[in-house]
C-alpha positions as CSV (number, residue, x, y, z in Angstrom):
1,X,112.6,-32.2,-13.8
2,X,113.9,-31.0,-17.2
3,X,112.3,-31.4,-20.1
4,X,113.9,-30.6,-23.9
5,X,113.1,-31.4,-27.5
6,X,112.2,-29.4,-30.9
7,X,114.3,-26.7,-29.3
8,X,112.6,-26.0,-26.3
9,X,113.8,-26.8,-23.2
10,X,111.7,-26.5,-19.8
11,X,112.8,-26.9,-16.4
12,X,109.4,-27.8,-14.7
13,X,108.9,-26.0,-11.1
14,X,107.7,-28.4,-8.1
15,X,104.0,-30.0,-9.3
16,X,104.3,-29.7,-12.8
17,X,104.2,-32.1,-15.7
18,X,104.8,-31.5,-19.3
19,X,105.5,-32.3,-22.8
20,X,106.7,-31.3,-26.1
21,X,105.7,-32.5,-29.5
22,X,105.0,-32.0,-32.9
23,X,101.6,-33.8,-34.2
24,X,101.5,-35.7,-37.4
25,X,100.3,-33.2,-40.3
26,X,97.3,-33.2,-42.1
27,X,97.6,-32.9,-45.2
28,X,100.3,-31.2,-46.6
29,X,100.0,-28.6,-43.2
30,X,104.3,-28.4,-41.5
31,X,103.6,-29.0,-37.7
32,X,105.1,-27.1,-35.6
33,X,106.1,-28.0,-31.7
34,X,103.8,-27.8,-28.8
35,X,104.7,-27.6,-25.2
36,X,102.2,-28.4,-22.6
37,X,102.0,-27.7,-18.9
38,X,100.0,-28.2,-16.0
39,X,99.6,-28.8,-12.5
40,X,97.2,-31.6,-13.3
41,X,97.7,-34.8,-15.4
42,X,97.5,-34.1,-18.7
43,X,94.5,-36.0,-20.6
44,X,96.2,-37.7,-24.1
45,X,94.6,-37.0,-26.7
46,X,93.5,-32.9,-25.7
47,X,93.8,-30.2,-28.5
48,X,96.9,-27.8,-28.5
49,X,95.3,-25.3,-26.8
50,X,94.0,-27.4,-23.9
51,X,90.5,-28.3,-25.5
52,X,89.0,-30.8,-23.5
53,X,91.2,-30.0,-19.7
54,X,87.7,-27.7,-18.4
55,X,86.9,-30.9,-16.2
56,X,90.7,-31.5,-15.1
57,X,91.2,-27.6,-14.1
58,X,90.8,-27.1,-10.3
59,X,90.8,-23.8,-8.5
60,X,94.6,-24.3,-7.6
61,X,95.3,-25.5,-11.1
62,X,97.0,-23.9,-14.0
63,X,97.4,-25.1,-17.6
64,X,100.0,-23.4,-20.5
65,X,100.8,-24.1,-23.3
66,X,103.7,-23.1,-25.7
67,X,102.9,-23.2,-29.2
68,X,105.4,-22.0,-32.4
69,X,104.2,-20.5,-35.6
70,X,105.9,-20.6,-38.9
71,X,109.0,-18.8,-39.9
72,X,107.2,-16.6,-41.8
73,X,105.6,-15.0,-38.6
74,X,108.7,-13.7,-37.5
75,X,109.2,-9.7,-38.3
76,X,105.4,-9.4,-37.9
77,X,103.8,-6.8,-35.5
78,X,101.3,-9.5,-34.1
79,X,105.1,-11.5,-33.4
80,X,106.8,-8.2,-32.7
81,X,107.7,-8.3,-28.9
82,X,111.0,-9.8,-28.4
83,X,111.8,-12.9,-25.7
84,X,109.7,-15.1,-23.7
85,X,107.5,-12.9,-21.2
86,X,108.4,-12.4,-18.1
87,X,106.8,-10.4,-15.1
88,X,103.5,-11.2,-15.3
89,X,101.1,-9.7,-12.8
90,X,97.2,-10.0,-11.7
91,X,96.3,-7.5,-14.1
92,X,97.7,-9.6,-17.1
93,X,95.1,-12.7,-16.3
94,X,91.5,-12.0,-17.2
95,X,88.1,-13.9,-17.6
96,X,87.4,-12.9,-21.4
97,X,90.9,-14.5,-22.7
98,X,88.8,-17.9,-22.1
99,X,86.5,-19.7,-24.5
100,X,82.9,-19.5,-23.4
101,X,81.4,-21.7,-21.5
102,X,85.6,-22.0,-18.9
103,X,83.5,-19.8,-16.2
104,X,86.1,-18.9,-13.0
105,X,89.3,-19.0,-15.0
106,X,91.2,-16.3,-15.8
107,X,93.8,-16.4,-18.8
108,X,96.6,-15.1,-20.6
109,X,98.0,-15.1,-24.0
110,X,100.9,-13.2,-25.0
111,X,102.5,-13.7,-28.6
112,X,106.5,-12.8,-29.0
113,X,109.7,-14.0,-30.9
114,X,112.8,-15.8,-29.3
115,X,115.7,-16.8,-30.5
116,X,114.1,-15.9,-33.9
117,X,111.3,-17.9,-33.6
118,X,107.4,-17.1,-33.1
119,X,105.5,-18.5,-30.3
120,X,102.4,-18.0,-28.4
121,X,101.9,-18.4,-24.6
122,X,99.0,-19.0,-23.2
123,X,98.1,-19.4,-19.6
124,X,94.7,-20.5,-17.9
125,X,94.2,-20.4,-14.2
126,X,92.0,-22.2,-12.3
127,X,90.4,-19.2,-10.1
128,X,90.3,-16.2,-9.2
129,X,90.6,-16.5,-5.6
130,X,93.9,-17.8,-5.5
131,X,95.4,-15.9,-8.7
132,X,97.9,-14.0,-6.5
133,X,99.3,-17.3,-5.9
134,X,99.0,-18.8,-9.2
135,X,101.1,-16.1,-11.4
136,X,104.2,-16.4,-9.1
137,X,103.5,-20.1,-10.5
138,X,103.3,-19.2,-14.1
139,X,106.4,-16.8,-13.7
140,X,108.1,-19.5,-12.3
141,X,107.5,-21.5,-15.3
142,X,108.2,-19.1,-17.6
143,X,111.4,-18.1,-16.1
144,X,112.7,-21.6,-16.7
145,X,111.8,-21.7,-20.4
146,X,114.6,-21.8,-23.0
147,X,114.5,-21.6,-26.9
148,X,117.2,-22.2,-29.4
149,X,117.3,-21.3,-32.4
150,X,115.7,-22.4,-35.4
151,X,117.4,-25.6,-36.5
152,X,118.8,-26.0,-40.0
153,X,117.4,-29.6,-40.1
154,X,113.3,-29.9,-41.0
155,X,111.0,-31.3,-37.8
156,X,111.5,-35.2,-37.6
157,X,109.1,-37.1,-40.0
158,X,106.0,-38.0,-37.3
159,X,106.2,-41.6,-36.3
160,X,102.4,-41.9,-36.5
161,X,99.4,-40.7,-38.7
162,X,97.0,-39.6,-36.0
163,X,96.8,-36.5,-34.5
164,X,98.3,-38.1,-31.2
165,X,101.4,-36.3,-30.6
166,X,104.2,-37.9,-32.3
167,X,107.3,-37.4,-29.7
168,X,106.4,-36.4,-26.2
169,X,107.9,-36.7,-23.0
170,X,106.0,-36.5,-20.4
171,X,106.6,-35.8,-16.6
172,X,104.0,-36.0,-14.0
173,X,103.5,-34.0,-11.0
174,X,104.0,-36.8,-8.2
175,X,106.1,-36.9,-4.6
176,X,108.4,-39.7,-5.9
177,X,110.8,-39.3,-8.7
178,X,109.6,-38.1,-11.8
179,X,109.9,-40.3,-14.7
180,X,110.2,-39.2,-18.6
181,X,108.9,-41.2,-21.4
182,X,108.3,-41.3,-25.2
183,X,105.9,-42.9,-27.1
């Protein structure tokens, strides 16, 4: 199933679901879009980064996210690797990219520019034990990632003032047809 908005457009691999949103600002902060995937469902209301999926991660599990920075990241060494990563291997998932307390999950995060604009990727696995198995996954997924360019016209106003996401679409990993939806 395809998924596209904000400028980023995912073709999901076979027991994946995803989204992409922006979230209502705070403030006077821009949002910026957020694309989430996993091989599990993904709870509403989780942070950005995951926050809140420990519980949903199994050992054959895997959750990424996608997650742009401002404009003014771009030309930055931190930013300074060019195009979505690709290639990833064992060696590239460890147990100390995770928060404390996410024991038996390894995890990535690689930050790059694409199509002129900065993102992070960052990856959790569910174990160890099948993380052979679980790259090709992420590869997979990453392989069938695109990025535009950085549109001319500023992100749609949010439709709401929580920090729900404001547009998502949403496809869950089932055997039927896969649906897509926006709030």
């Amino acid at each position: 199933m395809a998924l596209s908005a904000h400028g980023i457009g995912a073709q999901l691999p076979a027991g994946f679901e995803g989204r992409i949103f922006v979230r209502a600002p705070v403030g006077e902060e821009i949002s910026r879009p957020v694309a989430q995937f996993a091989t599990f469902p993904i709870p509403q209301g989780i942070g950005d980064f995951g926050g809140n999926t420990e519980t949903s991660l199994g050992p054959s599990d895997i959750f990424a996210v996608l997650f742009e920075y401002g404009p003014e990241s771009v030309g930055t060494a931190l930013f300074a690797a060019q195009g979505i990563p690709s290639g990833l291997t064992t060696m590239d998932f460890l147990p100390y990219v995770m928060r404390p307390g996410v024991g038996g999950s390894l995890g990535i995060q690689r930050f790059f520019t694409a199509a002129g604009r900065p993102f992070m990727f960052y990856a959790r696995l569910g174990s160890l034990q099948q993380q052979a198995a679980l790259v090709q996954q992420v590869n997979q997924l990453l392989a069938n990632l695109v990025i535009q360019p950085p549109s001319s016209t500023p992100l749609a106003s949010p439709t709401t003032s929580t920090t729900a996401p404001s547009s998502t679409t949403t496809v869950a990993p089932t055997s039927t047809t896969p649906t897509t939806s926006a709030p």
